[in-house]
C-alpha positions in Angstrom: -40.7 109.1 189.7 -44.0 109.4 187.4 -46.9 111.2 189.6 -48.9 107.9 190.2 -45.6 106.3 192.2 -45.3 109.8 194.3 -48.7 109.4 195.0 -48.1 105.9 195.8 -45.3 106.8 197.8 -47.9 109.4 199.8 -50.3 106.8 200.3 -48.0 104.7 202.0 -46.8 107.2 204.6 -47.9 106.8 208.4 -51.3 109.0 209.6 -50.9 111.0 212.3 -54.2 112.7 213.9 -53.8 116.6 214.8 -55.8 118.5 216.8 -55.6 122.2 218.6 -56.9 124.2 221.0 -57.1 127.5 222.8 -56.8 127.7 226.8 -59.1 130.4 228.0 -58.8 131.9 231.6 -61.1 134.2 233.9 -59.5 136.7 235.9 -59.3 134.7 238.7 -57.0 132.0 236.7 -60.1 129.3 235.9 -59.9 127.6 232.8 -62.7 127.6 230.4 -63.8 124.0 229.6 -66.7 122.5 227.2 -68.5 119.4 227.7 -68.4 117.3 224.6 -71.7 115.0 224.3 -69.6 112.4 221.8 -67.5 111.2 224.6 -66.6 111.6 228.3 -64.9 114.1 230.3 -64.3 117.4 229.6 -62.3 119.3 227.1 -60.9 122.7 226.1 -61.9 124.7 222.7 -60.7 123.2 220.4 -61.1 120.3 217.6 -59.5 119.0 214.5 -56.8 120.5 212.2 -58.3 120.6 208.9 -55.0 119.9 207.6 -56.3 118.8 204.4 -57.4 122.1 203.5 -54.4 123.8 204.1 -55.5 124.6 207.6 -52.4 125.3 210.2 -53.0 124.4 213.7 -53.5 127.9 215.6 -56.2 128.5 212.0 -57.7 125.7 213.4 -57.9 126.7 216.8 -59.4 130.0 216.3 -62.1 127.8 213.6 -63.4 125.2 216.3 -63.3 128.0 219.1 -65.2 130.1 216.7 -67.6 127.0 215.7 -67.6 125.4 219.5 -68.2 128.7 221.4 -68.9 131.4 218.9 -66.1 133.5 220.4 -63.5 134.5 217.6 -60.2 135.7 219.2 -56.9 136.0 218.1 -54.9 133.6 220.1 -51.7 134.3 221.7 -48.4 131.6 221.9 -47.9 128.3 221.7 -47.8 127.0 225.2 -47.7 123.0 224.5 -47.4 119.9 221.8 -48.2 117.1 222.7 -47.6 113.7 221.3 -50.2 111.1 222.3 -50.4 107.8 221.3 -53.2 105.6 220.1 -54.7 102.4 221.0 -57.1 101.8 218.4 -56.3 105.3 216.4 -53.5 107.0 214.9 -51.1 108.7 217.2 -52.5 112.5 217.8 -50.7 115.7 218.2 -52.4 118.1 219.8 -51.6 121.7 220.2 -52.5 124.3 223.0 -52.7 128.3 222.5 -52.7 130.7 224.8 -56.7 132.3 224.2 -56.2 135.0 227.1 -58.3 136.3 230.3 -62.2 136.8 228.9 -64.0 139.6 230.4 -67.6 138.9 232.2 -68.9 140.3 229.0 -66.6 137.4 226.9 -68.7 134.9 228.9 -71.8 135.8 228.6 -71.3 136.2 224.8 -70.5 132.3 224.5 -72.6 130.1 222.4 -72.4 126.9 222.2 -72.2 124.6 219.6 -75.7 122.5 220.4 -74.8 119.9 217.8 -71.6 118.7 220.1 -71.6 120.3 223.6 -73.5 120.3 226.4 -72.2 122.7 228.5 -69.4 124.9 229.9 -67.4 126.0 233.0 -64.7 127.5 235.1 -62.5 125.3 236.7 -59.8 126.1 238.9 -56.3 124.7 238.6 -56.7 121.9 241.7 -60.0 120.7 240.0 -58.6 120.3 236.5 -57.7 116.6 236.9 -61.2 115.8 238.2 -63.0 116.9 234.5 -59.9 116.5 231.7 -59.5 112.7 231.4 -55.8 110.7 230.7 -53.4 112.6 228.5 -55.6 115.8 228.2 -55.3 116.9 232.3 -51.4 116.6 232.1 -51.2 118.8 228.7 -54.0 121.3 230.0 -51.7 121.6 233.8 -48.2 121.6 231.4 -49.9 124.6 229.4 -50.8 126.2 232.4 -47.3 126.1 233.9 -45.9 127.5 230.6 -47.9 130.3 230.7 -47.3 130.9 234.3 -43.7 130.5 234.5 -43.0 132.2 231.2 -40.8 128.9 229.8 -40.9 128.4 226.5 -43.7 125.9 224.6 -43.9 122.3 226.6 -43.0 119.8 224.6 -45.1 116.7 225.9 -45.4 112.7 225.0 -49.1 111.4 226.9 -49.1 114.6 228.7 -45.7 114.5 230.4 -43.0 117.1 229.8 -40.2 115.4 227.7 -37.7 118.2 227.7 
């Protein structure tokens, strides 16, 4: 195979989207979330693999928490993949860390990224599915239960638990 046929070969292979995230907490158990001004709903930390760089998913995490909310932590497990399919994109998988409890002083350290959020909050558990739209509320609750009930990473299609 000559190197213009492997790159052929590359070419021709399916996309996939990937994307990553870290789930920060407050001591009280809220979850930190941003709100994007590209798109509806809420989200956590978190943003694009830049895969083509050689960037793994928890690198990327810690990037777009660092670039979204200018905190730069050292994130903790795996707590859920998820594979979610696309209408009129690529499927996506899309990977959540564990980013800790921040302190009051965390908090008021956060800066956000003006050129895509307009805010954040604390949202308790029961009030998740009000902010985090489709696929994203089911991963963000699925995380949460991983880290609660010490299982292993969730392994998720559209949100759901698949094993």
């Amino acid at each position: 195979m000559t190197t213009a046929d492997f790159a052929a070969y590359i070419a021709s292979l399916p996309r996939v989207l990937a994307g990553a995230a870290a789930l920060f907490r407050d001591a009280e158990g809220r979850v930190l979330l941003v709100e994007p001004n590209y798109r509806d709903g809420w989200a956590l930390p978190g943003g694009t693999i830049e895969s083509d760089d050689g960037e793994t998913p928890r690198q990327g995490a810690r990037r777009e928490t660092l670039e979204e909310i200018g905190l730069d932590r050292e994130l903790g497990r795996l707590l859920a993949v998820d594979w979610v399919h696309g209408t009129h994109r690529p499927p996506l998988v899309a990977y959540v860390y564990d980013g800790g409890v921040l302190t009051d002083e965390d908090f008021k350290a956060i800066r956000l990224q003006e050129e895509e959020l307009l805010s954040w909050r604390l949202v308790p558990r029961e009030e998740l599915p009000d902010h985090l739209l489709g696929s994203l509320g089911h991963r963000v609750l699925a995380a949460l239960d991983a880290l609660t009930d010490g299982s292993g990473t969730a392994e998720l299609e559209n949100g759901r638990r698949v094993a």
